[in-house]
N, C-alpha and C positions, 0 to 999 in steps of 0.2 A: 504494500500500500504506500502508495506517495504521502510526505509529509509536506502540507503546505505554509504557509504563515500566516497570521492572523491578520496580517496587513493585505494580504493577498485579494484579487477579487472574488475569490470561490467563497471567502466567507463571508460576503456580505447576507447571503440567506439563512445565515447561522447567528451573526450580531457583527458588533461595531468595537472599534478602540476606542476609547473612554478620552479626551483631553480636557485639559481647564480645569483640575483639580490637582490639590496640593497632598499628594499620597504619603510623603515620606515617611510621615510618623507613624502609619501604620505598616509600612515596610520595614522601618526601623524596630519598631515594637515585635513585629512578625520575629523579626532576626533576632531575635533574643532569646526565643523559644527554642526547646528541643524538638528535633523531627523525630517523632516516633516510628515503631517498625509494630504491624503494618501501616497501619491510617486512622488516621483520630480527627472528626467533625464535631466543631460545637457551634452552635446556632449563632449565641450572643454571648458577645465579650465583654463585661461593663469596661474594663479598660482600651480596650478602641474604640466601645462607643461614646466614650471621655474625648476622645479628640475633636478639636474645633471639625475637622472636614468631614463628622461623621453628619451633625445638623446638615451643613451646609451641602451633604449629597442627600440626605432627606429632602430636603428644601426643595432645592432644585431640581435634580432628578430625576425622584418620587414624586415629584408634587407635593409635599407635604404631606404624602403616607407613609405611615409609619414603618419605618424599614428597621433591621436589624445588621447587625454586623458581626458575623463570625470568622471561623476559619478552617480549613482544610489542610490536612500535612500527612504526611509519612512515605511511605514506599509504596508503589501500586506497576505492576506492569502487562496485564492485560483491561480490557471491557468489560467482563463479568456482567452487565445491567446499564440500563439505560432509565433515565428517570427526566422529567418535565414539572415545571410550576406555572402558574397563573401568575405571570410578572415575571421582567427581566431579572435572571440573576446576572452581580458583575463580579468578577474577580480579580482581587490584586494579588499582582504575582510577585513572591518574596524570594523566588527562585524562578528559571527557568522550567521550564514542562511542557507534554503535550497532553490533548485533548483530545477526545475523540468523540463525534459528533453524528445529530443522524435530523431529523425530520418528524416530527408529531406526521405529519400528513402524509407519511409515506406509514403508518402504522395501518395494519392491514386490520380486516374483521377477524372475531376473535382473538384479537389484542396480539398481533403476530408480529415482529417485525425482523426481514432481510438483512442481517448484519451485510451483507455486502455493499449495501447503501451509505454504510458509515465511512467518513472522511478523518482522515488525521490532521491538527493545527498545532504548529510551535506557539509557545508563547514566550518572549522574553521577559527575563525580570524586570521588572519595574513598572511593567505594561497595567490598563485595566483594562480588560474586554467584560463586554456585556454579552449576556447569552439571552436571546429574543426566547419569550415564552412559548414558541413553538420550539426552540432548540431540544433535542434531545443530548444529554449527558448523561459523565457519573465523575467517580475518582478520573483525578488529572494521570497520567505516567510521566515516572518522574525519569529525569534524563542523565543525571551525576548520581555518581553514591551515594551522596547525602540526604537524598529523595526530594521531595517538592514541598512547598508551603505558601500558600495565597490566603488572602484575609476574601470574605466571604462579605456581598451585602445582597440580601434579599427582603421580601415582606415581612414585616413583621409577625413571627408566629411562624413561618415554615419551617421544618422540619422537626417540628414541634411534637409531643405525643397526641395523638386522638384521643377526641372525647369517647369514655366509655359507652359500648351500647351501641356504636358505630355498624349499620346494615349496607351491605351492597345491595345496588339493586339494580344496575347495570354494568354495561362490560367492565365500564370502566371504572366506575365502582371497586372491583377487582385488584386495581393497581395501586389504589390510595394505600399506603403505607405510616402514612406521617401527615401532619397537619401539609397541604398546599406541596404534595409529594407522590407525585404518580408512577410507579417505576416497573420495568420490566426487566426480568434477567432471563441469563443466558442458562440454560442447563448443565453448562458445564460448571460454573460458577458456587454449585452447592451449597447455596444459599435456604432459608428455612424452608418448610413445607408449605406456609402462607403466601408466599412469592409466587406469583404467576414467570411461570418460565415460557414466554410467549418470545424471545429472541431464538432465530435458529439462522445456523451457516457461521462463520470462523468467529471465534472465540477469540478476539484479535490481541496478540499480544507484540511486546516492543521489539522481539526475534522480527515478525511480519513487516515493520515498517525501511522504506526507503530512506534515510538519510545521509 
């Protein structure tokens, strides 16, 4: 699989490079942290969302919805799932990575989706992309040994736990996992029993890509 860049035109239908914000402090703060082995997400950070540019990407933005800011790190190097939110996620990258991306609108009936359709993007450090709420993601692959680490903003409340009592009542239904967290895995990925494992075809990992 070709890796492309996030600056590229292939990924305008995936999202956009973030400019006109002052990121450092949460890149600095990022670096501070240990990168865990495997992968450790936490939603909300009170101390990145202490920083002046965390309002001021609420503000602006979000429109003044109320967003959160977390973070993503450790080691990850295949796909395993694919997951979507109702709102852009944006990520700041504390390290170098790639991504590996797909299409809400390419998910077939009964929640099936063609991993062949999935694209690779580098991201450089310092970078923030948004990922358009159509985007499908998951864990970034990290690219050096020290693995990857980007600060996380999305709506406030996602990936949050479900309210108790939570009923499917349709497909997709199915895929909720998490507050504002819709995700599909791969069978190879051995993931719980609960997990619809609706991705089928290469289980892509970092062996597979061209760089």
């Amino acid at each position: 699989m070709k890796v492309y860049d996030v600056r590229d035109p292939e990924f305008t239908v995936y999202g956009r490079v973030i400019e006109g914000y002052d990121f450092s402090g949460v890149i600095d703060a990022m670096k501070k942290k240990q990168i865990p082995d495997p992968v450790e997400y936490v939603a909300s950070v009170p101390e990145l969302e202490a920083l002046p540019v965390f309002r001021e990407f609420e503000e602006r933005f979000y429109g003044q919805l109320g967003a959160e800011l977390g973070y993503c790190m450790g080691h990850n190097d295949r796909l395993d799932a694919l997951e979507y939110h109702r709102g852009s996620e944006v990520n700041i990258a504390a390290t170098d990575y790639i991504v590996l991306v797909g299409r809400q609108q390419d998910i077939e009936p009964g929640m099936r989706y063609d991993t062949e359709k999935v694209e690779a993007f580098y991201v450089t450090e310092g970078m923030a992309v948004e990922f358009y709420a159509t985007t499908l993601h998951y864990c970034a692959c990290h690219v050096k040994e020290e693995g990857y680490a980007h600060a996380t903003f999305l709506p406030r409340g996602t990936n949050t736990p479900l309210d108790r009592g939570f009923t499917a009542v349709t497909e997709e239904d199915r895929l909720l996992r998490a507050r504002n967290k819709w995700l599909i895995a791969h069978p190879d990925a051995g993931m719980d029993s609960g997990v619809l494992t609706g991705l089928y075809g290469p289980n892509w990992t970092m062996a597979d890509l061209e760089r």
